[in-house]
C-alpha positions as CSV (number, residue, x, y, z in Angstrom):
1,X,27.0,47.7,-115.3
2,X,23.7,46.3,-115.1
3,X,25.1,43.0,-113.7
4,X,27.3,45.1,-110.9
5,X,23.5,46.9,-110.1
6,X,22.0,43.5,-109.5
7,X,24.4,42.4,-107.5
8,X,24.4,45.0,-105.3
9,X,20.5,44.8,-104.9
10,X,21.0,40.9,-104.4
11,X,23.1,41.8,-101.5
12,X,21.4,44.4,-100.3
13,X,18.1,42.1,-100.1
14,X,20.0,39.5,-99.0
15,X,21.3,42.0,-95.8
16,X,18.0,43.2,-95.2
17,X,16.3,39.5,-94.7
18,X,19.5,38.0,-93.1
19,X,17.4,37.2,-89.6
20,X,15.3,34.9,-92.0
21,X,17.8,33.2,-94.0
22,X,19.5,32.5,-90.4
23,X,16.5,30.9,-89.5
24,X,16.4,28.9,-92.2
25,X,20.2,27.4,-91.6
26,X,19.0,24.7,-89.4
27,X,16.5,23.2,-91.9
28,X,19.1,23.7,-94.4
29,X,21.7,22.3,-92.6
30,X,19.1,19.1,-91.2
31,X,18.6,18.4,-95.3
32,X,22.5,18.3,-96.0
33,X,22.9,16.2,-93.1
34,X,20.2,13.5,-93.1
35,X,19.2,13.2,-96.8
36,X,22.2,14.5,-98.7
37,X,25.1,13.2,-97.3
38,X,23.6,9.3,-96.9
39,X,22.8,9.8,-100.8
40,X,27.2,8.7,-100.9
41,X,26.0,5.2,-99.3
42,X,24.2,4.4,-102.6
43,X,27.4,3.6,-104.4
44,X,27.1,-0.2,-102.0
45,X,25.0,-0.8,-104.4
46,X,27.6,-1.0,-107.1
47,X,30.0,-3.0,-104.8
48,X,30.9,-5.9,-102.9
49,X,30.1,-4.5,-99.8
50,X,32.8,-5.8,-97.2
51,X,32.3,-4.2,-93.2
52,X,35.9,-5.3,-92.6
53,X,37.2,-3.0,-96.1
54,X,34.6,-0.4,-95.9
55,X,32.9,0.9,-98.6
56,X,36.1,2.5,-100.3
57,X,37.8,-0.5,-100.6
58,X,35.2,-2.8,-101.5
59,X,35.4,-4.0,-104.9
60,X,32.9,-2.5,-107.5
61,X,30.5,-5.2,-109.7
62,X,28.6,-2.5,-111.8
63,X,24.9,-4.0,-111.5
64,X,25.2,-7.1,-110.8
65,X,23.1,-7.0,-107.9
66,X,20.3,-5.0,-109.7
67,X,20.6,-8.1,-112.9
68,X,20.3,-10.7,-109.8
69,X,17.2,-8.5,-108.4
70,X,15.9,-8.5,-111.9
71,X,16.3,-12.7,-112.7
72,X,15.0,-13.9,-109.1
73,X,11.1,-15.3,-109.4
74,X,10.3,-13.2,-106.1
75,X,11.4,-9.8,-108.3
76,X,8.0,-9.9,-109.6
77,X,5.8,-11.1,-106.6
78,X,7.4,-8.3,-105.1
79,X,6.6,-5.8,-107.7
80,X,3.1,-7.1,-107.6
81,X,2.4,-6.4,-104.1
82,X,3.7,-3.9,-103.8
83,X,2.2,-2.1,-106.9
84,X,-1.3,-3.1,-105.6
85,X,-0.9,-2.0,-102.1
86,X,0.5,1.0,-104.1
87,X,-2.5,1.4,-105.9
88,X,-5.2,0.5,-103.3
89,X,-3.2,3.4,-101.4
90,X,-4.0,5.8,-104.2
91,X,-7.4,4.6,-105.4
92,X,-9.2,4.5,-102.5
93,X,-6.8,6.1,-99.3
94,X,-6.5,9.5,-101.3
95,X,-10.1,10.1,-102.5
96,X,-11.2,9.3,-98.8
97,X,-9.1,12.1,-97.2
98,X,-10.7,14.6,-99.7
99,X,-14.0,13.3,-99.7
100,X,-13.8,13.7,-95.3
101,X,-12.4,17.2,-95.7
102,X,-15.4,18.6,-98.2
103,X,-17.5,16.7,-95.5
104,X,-15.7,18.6,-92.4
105,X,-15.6,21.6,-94.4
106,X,-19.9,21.3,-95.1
107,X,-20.6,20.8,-91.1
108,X,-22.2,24.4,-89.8
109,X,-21.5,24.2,-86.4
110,X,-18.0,25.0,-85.3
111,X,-17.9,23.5,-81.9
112,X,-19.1,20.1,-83.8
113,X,-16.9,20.4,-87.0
114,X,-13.6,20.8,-84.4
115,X,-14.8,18.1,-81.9
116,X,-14.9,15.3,-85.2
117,X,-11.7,16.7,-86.4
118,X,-10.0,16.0,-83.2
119,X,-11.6,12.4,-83.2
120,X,-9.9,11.7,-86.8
121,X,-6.4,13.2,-86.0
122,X,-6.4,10.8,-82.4
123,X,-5.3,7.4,-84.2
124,X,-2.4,9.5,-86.3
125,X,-0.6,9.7,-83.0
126,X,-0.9,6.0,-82.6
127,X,2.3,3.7,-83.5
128,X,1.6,0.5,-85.8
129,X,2.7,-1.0,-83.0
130,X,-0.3,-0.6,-81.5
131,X,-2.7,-0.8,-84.3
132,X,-1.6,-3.8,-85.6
133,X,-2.3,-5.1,-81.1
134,X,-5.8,-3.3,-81.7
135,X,-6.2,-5.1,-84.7
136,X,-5.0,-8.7,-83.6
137,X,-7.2,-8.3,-80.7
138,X,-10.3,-7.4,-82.6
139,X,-9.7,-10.2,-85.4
140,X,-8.1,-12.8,-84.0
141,X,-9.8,-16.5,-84.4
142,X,-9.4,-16.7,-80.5
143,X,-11.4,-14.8,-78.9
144,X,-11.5,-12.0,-81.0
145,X,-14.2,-9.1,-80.6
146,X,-15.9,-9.2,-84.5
147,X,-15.2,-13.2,-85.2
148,X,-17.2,-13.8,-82.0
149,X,-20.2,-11.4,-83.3
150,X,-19.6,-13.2,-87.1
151,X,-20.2,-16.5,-84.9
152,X,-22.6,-15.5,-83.0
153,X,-24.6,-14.4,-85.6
154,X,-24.1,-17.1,-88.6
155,X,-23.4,-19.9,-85.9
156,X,-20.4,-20.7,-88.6
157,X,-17.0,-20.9,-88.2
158,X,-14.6,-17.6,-87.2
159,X,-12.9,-16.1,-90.1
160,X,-9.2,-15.8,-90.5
161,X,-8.8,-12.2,-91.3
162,X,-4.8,-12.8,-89.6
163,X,-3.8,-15.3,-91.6
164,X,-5.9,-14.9,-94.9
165,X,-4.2,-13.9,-97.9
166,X,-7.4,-12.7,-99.4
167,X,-8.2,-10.4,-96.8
168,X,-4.2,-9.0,-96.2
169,X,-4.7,-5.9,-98.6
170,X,-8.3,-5.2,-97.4
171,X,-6.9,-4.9,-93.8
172,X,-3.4,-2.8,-94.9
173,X,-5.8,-0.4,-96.7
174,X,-8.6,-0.1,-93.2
175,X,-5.7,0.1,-91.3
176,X,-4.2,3.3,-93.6
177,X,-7.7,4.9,-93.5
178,X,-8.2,4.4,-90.0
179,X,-4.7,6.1,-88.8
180,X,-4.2,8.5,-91.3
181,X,-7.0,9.8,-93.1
182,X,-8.2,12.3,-90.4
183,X,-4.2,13.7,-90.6
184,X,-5.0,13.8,-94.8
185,X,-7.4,16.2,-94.5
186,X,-5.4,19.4,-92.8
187,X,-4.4,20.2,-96.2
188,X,-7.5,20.1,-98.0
189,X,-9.6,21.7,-94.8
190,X,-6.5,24.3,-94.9
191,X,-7.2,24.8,-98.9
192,X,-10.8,24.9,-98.5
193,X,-10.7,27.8,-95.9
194,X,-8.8,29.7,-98.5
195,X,-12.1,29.6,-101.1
196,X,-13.7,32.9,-102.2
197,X,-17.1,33.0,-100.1
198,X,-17.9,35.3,-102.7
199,X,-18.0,32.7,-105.0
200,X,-20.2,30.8,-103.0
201,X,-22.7,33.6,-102.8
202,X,-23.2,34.4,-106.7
203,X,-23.5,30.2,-106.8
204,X,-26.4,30.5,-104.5
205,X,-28.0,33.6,-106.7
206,X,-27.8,31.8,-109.5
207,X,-29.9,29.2,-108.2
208,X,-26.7,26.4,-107.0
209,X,-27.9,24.0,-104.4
210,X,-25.2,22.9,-101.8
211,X,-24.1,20.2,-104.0
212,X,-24.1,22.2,-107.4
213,X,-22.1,24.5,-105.1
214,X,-19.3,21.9,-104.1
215,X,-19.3,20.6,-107.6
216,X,-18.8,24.2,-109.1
217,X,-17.0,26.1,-106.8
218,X,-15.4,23.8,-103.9
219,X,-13.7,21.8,-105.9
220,X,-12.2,24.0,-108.9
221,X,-10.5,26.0,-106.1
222,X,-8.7,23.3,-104.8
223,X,-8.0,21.1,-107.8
224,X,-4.1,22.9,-107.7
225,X,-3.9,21.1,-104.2
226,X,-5.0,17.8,-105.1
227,X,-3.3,17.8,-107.8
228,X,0.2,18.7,-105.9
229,X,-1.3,16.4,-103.5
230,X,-1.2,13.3,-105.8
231,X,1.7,14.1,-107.4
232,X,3.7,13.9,-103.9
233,X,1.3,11.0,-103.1
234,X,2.8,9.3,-106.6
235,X,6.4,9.8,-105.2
236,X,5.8,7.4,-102.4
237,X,4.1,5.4,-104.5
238,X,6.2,2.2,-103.7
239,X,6.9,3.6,-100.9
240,X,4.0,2.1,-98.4
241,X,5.9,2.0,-94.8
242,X,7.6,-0.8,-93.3
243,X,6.3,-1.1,-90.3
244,X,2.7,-1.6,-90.8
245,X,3.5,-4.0,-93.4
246,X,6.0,-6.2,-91.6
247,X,3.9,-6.4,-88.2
248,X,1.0,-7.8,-90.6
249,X,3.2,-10.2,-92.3
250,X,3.1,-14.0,-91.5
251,X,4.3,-17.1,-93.0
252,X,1.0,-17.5,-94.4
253,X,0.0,-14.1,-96.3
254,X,3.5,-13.4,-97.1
255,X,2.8,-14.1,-100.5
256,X,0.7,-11.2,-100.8
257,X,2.2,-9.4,-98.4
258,X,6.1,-9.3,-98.8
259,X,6.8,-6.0,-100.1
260,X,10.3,-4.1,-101.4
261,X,10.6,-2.7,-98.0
262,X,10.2,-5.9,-95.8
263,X,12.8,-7.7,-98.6
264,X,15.0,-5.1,-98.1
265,X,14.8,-5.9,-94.2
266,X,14.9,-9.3,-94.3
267,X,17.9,-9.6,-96.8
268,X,19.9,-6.6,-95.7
269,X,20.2,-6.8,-92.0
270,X,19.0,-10.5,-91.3
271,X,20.8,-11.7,-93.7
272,X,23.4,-9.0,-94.1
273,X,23.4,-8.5,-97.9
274,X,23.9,-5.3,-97.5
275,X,25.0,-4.2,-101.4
276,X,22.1,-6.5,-102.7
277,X,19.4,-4.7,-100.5
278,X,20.5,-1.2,-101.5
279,X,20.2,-2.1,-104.9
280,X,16.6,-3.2,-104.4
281,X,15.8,-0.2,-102.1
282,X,17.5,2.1,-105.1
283,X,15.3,0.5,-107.9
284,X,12.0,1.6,-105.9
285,X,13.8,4.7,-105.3
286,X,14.0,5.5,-109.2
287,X,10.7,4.1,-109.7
288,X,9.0,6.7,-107.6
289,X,11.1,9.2,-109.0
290,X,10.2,8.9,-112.7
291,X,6.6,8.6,-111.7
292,X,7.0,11.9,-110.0
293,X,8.6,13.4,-113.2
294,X,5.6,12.0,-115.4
295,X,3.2,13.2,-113.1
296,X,4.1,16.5,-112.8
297,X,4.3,16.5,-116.7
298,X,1.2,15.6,-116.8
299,X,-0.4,18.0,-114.9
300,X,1.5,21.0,-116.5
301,X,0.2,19.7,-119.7
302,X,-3.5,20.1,-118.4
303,X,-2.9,23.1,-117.4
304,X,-1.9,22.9,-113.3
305,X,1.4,24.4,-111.8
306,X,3.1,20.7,-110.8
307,X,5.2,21.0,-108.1
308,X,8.4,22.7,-109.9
């Protein structure tokens, strides 16, 4: 009886909000299409791959491309960039985006706050395509803007920031903050909007400087969002972007700089390994997947929602 009643309710709430579950259809059916149905071009990584059989006919070989990923010497200069790019990302990228937004969110004037949040947002719109121009024409040996003040300055010799490898990560990580970091902050500044201002005045009755305030009150309420924050920041852990990579990649850095996702380029369609490079690109898949699941763990253990 009880299960007929809810029933009925369920379809009677599903009745009266039927305009907004149409609405929803398209981003429903945009997920089915683009990131469901691809999911059945991961069994190539469990076959021969063959373009002339297809992948139905294509003769299965368990994992031996993940065992061949696993033996090759590269396997772990590959895991080591990319782990420290990975890192660097999440180290010193996210802290930056909150640290700007508590910054934004301290500015008084309103016609000054949204003027410098425009200015960060600006670069998010620009393609690596022309970063990485932007950044060749400032660095390069020849001619470039801040070698020719170094030079002018020390009277020494230009420095190869293009074709260092000590200076490859540095660069990949100025290059993160300087696109995206302004874009990080929307959800933070969003967050921080949402904050009690009550809160903030019994802080300043009791004494709180501005400081005291931000360390009290600012950043309990938002500790839920960071902490979502990072754990969907841990997902994509491995996952740093091709193309910023690859357009800074030369035969001279690559050996700090070849990541999963330029190997997966250069041996699935220059090569055409096809199989091979899925396998690689579904390791790094699993990777960030477990590190979402002991993430979010973690942060149900200390007492935070997590993100399901």
């Amino acid at each position: 009886m009880k299960t007929k009643v809810k029933s009925g309710r369920g379809f009677v709430s599903l009745w009266k909000y039927r305009w907004l579950y149409v609405f929803m259809l398209p981003g429903v059916a945009y997920f089915i299409i683009f990131k469901y149905v691809p999911l059945w071009g991961l069994l190539m990584a469990f076959k021969n791959y063959q373009p002339h059989l297809g992948l139905m006919k294509s003769s299965w070989v368990g994992f031996q491309h993940f065992a061949r990923f696993f033996g090759m010497p590269e396997f772990w200069m590959l895991f080591r960039n990319t782990l420290l790019l990975g890192l660097y990302s999440l180290v010193i990228f996210f802290p930056i985006t909150i640290i700007l937004a508590l910054l934004l969110n301290e500015l008084r004037s309103e016609l000054y706050k949204r003027f410098l949040q425009t200015l960060i947002y600006v670069p998010h719109f620009l393609s690596w395509v022309v970063i990485a121009g932007i950044s060749y024409m400032l660095l390069t040996t020849e001619g470039g803007v801040i070698n020719d003040i170094i030079t002018g300055i020390t009277g020494g010799p230009a420095i190869e920031f293009l074709t260092s490898t000590e200076w490859f990560r540095p660069l990949i990580i100025l290059q993160m903050i300087w696109k995206d970091a302004g874009w990080g902050t929307i959800i933070f500044l969003a967050a921080l909007a949402g904050v009690n201002l009550q809160l903030y005045e019994a802080a300043r009755m009791d004494g709180a400087n501005r400081l005291q305030q931000l360390w009290h009150v600012t950043l309990p309420s938002i500790r839920s969002v960071i902490v979502i924050l990072f754990i969907l920041r841990l997902g994509s852990f491995l996952d740093l972007g091709f193309e910023q990579v690859f357009l800074m990649l030369n035969a001279i850095n690559r050996e700090v700089g070849e990541i999963f996702d330029t190997y997966v380029y250069r041996v699935g369609l220059q090569q055409g390994q096809f199989s091979y490079s899925t396998a690689v690109g579904l390791f790094k898949s699993a990777v960030g997947f477990i590190l979402v699941i002991i993430a979010n763990k973690l942060a149900k253990m200390f007492g935070e929602e997590g993100i399901y």
